[in-house]
Structures are given as structure tokens and as C-alpha cells.
N, C-alpha and C positions, 0 to 999 in steps of 0.2 A: 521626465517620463513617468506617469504615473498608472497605476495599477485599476485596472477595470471595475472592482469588486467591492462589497461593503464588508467591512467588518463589522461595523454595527450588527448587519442581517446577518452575519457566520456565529456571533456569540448569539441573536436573538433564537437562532437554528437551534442552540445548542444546550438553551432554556428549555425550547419546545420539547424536546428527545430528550430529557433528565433519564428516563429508565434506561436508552441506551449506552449514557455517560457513566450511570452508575455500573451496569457489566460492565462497561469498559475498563472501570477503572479498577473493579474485583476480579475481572481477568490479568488485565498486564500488571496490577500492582501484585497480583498471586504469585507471578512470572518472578516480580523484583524477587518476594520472598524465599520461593521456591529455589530462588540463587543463590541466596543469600544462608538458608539451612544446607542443603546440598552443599556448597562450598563448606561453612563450619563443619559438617559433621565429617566432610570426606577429610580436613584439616586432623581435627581432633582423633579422629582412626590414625591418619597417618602419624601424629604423636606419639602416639600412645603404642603404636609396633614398632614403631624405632627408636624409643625411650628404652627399650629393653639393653640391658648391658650398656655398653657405651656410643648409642646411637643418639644420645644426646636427643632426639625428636627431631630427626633431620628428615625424616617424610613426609612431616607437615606439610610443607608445600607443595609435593607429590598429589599427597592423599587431596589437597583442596584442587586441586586442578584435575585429580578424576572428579570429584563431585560437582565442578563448574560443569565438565566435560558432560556430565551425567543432565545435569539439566539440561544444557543444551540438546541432547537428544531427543528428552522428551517434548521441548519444545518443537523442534522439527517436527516428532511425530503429531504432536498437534495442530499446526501448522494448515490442515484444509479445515479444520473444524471452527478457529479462529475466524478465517477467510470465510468460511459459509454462514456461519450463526454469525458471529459479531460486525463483522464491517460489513458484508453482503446486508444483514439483518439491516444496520442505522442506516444504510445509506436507502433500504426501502424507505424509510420513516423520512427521512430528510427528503426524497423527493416528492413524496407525499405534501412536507410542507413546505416544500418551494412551489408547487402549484395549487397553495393554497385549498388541498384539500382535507375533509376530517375523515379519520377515520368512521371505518364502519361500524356500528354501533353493534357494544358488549364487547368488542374487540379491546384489548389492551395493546400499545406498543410491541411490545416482545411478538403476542402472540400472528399480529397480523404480520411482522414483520418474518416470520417464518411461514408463514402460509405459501407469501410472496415469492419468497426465495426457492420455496418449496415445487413451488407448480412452474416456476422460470427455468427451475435448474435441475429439480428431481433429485441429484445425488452429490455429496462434496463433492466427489473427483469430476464432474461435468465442470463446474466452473472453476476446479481448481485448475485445470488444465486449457481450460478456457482462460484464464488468468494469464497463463506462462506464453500459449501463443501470441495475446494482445501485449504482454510486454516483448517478446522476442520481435515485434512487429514496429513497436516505439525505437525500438533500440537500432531498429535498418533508419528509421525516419531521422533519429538524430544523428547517427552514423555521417550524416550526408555532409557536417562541417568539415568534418577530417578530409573526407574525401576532398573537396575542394580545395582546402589548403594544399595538396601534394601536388596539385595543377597548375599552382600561380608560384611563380620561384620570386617569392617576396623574404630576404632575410629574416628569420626571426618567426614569421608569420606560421608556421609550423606549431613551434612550442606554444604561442598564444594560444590559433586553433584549440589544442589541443588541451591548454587550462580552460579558455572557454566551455570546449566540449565538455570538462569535468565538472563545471559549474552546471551544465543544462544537462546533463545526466541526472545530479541528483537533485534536481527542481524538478524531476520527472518521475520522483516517487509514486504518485498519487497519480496519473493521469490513467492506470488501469480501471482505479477506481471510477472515477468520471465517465471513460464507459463503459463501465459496472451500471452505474446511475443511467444511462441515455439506453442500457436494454431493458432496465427494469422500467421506466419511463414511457416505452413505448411499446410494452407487451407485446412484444415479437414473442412468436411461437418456433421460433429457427432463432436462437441467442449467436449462432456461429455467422451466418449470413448478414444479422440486424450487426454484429463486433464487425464486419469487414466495412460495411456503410459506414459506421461511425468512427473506424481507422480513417477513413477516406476524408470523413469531412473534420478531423484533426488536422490532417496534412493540408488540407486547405486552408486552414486557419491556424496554423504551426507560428506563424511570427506573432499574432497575439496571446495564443496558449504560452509560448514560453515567456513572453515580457511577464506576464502574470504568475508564472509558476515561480519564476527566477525572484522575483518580489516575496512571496512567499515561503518559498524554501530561508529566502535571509532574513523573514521575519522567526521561523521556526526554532531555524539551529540558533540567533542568538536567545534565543528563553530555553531552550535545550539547555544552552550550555549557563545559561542563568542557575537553572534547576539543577546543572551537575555542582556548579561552585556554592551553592546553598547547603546541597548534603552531602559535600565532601566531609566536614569535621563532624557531624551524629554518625556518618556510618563508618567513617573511620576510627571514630571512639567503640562504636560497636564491633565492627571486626577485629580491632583489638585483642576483644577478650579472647581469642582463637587462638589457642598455642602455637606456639612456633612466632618466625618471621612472619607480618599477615600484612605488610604497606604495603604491595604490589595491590591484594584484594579487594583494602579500603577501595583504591583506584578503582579495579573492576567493580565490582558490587554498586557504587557512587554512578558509575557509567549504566550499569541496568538499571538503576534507580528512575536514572535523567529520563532515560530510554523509554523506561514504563510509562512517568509522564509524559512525555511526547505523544506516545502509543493512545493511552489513555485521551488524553484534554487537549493536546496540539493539534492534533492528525484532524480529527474530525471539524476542525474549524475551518484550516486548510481547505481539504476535501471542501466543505459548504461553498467557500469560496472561486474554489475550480470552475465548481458545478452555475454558478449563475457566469462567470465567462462563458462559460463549452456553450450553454443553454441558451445564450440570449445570441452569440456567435454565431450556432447553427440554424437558428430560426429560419426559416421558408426557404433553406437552401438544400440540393439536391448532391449529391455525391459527382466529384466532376470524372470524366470517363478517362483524361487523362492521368490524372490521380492516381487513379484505382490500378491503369496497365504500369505504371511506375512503379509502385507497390509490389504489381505480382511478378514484375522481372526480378524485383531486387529483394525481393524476402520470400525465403520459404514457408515463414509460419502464414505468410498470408496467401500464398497457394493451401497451403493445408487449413485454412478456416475455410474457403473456396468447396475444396472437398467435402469437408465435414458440414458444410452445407446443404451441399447436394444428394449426400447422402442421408441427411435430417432426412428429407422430402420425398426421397426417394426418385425426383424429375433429372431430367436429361439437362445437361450444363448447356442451359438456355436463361440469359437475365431475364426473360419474361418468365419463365418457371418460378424462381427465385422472388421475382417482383408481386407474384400472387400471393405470396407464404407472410408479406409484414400490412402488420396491421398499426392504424392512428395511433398516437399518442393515448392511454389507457387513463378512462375520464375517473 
């Protein structure tokens, strides 16, 4: 069984979009850092209050797991700005160069790639939230294994199901992205309407999308985890110097490390990869009607893109309403 997709073209992609690799990689490596002081310094507070009298520095590990705790929040709170500017942004530029087009002249990368995102989307929370429906909507689609295993009293076939399902979960990271890409792709002016079409024609080509994801996700996590065993011993020598007990945090810290590259230089090759399956997949095919009523019994988020369509438009819940509002593929 082999995988659809060229690597060749996902690293040639990823040549093309250097400016978007380099934020990438001064974002999520910022993120490493950002873990990496936050942890030290909430450690070194927590030493240094409970070195008093005979607390020996026993906060340490306290004090560093508020300051892990600490980043992690701010990360969260950054969390649509990432989503809007950084991966919304490359994944303009990369569909850009998967149809072979240049940009518009005087424009740099960065800057067209927000214009883009800008007049699609308007505001972070439009597509951050656009985001959470199109995954709440993945998540009924792959749902559907489980479900079938509970129907066939096959011994055993349960627990399989269900490592199965865990393997096709998380080879389903990246498929919001993908149609991220096929609404930026075809300059739909309704992004809720053009995500419910391109749900539809997932689920119609759901046994090729995952053979391809499944290939991918196990090409990811093993360099993933290449890149955690490479800088487990510099950054364990480096947290080290952290008073107190700090081997749990080498671990941690080593794991954000891995994570930022992935984030960084993995994801985005992936992602390229998705995008010429989804893309060559969906070619001259139409959303099937079955599809789409299977869809809207069995997931609320895609009743509520439904909604938030009709209400973009302001028309009466009529597909021909809906079917006037998308426009061709954007030359």
C-alpha cells in the first residue's frame, strides 16, 4: 500500500516558502524558549523561598511547574494568532505554489499571505472558530469505526477498532488544515458554506485521505521522536543547571524542543502533502447529497456551519441560495 503523494514536491514546497519556515521556526522555537526560561526561573524562585531555614529548596519543583504552567497559558492565549497569521498565512503561499502561481508583483510572501487571510477571514476568531467546527465535524467522520465495531460481536474486534481509531485520530491532525487550503483555493466569499462542501467531499474520499494521512503521521512522529532523542542530553545538561531536583524537566523541555520542530519544519511538509491528495482527489467532483444528509444527522458542528452559512448571506435555507454565494477556483 503505498502513499499518493511526493515528498520530493512537499520539501520543493518548503524551499519555495523559506520566509514562512523561517517564522515558523522563530515562532515555535520562541515557544521552546519561552519553556524553557519560564520553567528555570519559576524553579530558581521556588529555591530560593524554600532554601530559607531548613526548606532545603524543596519548591523547586513547585516553583518550575508554575512557570511550565505559566507558559502554557500564554500559549493558549496565543493560540488564534498562531492559527491566523502563521499556518492560515503559509498555507496561502503554498497554495499559491501548488497551482503554480507567482505572486503579485511588490508583494513579499508574509505580506500577500495576510492580505489573503485577511479579506477570507476578517478577524482571528472567524476562522479560529471556523477551525473547531471543521474539526468537531472530522471527529463524527472518524467516529464511524467505533461505531461499527459495537455492531459485529467479533471477539477482540472492539479493542482493535479502537487502537485502530487511535491511530486514524491522530493522522487526522492536519486535515483541518487541508480545508483551510481548499477555502483559500477557491475564494469562496461564505468560508462556512464553501468548509461544509469540502467536509462532504472528505467524506467521500475518507479511505484515501486516511491511507495517506496514516503514512504520514508515521512518517512525522518517527523524526519527532528522532529530534526528542537528539536533544535529550544538551537540554538535559542544560536544565541541569536549575537548582533543585530538574530530570523530570530535561524530559519536559526535550519534549517541547521535539514539538517546536515538528511545529516548525515537519507539519508544514505534511500539510503540502495532504494538499496534492485532497486536491487532485477532489478534482471535477461535486459533493454527494448523500454525504452531506449523513453528515447533518450525525454532527451538530455541521448543522451549525449550515446555519452560520445561511446566515453569512442573509437567504432562505435553499441550496440554490447557498449555490449562488461560491465562486471558481481564484486564478
Amino acid at each position: 500500500m503505498k502513499w499518493d503523494f511526493s515528498l520530493g514536491e512537499s520539501i520543493a514546497a518548503m524551499k519555495r516558502t523559506t520566509p514562512f519556515i523561517l517564522m515558523r521556526m522563530a515562532v515555535y522555537f520562541g515557544i521552546a524558549m519561552l519553556y524553557i526560561v519560564a520553567t528555570g526561573t519559576g524553579g530558581g524562585i521556588g529555591y530560593l523561598v524554600t532554601n530559607i531555614g531548613e526548606g532545603e529548596g524543596a519548591g523547586a519543583g513547585y516553583g518550575a511547574l508554575f512557570g511550565f504552567a505559566g507558559a502554557s497559558g500564554v500559549l493558549y492565549w496565543a493560540r488564534e494568532y498562531i492559527l491566523y497569521i502563521v499556518k492560515a498565512g503559509h498555507i496561502a503561499v503554498l497554495v499559491k505554489h501548488y497551482d503554480k502561481q507567482d505572486l503579485p508583483e511588490g508583494k513579499g510572501q508574509i505580506e500577500f499571505a495576510k492580505d489573503v487571510v485577511q479579506e477570507r477571514f476578517a478577524q482571528a476568531n472567524i476562522l479560529f472558530a471556523l477551525d473547531q467546527l471543521i474539526n468537531g465535524v472530522l471527529k463524527v467522520i472518524t467516529g464511524t469505526l467505533n461505531t461499527i465495531a459495537n455492531f459485529i460481536p467479533i471477539p477482540g474486534l472492539s479493542n482493535l477498532t479502537k487502537m485502530v481509531g487511535g491511530v486514524v485520530k491522530m493522522s487526522l491532525t492536519y486535515v483541518d488544515e487541508i480545508i483551510l487550503a481548499h477555502l483559500i483555493r477557491t475564494g469562496s466569499d461564505n468560508p462556512w458554506e464553501e468548509s461544509r462542501r469540502a467536509l462532504v467531499l472528505y467524506a467521500q474520499n475518507y479511505g484515501a485521505m486516511i491511507k495517506n494521512a496514516i503514512w504520514l503521521s508515521i512518517m512525522m512522529w518517527a523524526l519527532t521522536i528522532l529530534v526528542f532523542v537528539v536533544a535529550l542530553a544538551p537540554v538535559a545538561a542544560l536544565v541541569a543547571l536549575f537548582p533543585g531536583e530538574a530530570g523530570f524537566w530535561g524530559i519536559a523541555v526535550a519534549f517541547i524542543f521535539a514539538w517546536s520542530a515538528k511545529a516548525a519544519l515537519i507539519e508544514p511538509v505534511a500539510i503540502y502533502a495532504l494538499m496534492q491528495v485532497y486536491f487532485k482527489r477532489i478534482e471535477g467532483q461535486e459533493p454527494n447529497p448523500e454525504w452531506e444528509a449523513k453528515l447533518e444527522k450525525a454532527s451538530k458542528h455541521f448543522r451549525e456551519l449550515k446555519e452560520r452559512a445561511i446566515s453569512a448571506v442573509g437567504l432562505s435555507d435553499k441550496p440554490s441560495d447557498l449555490k449562488q454565494q461560491r465562486k471558481a477556483p481564484a486564478q
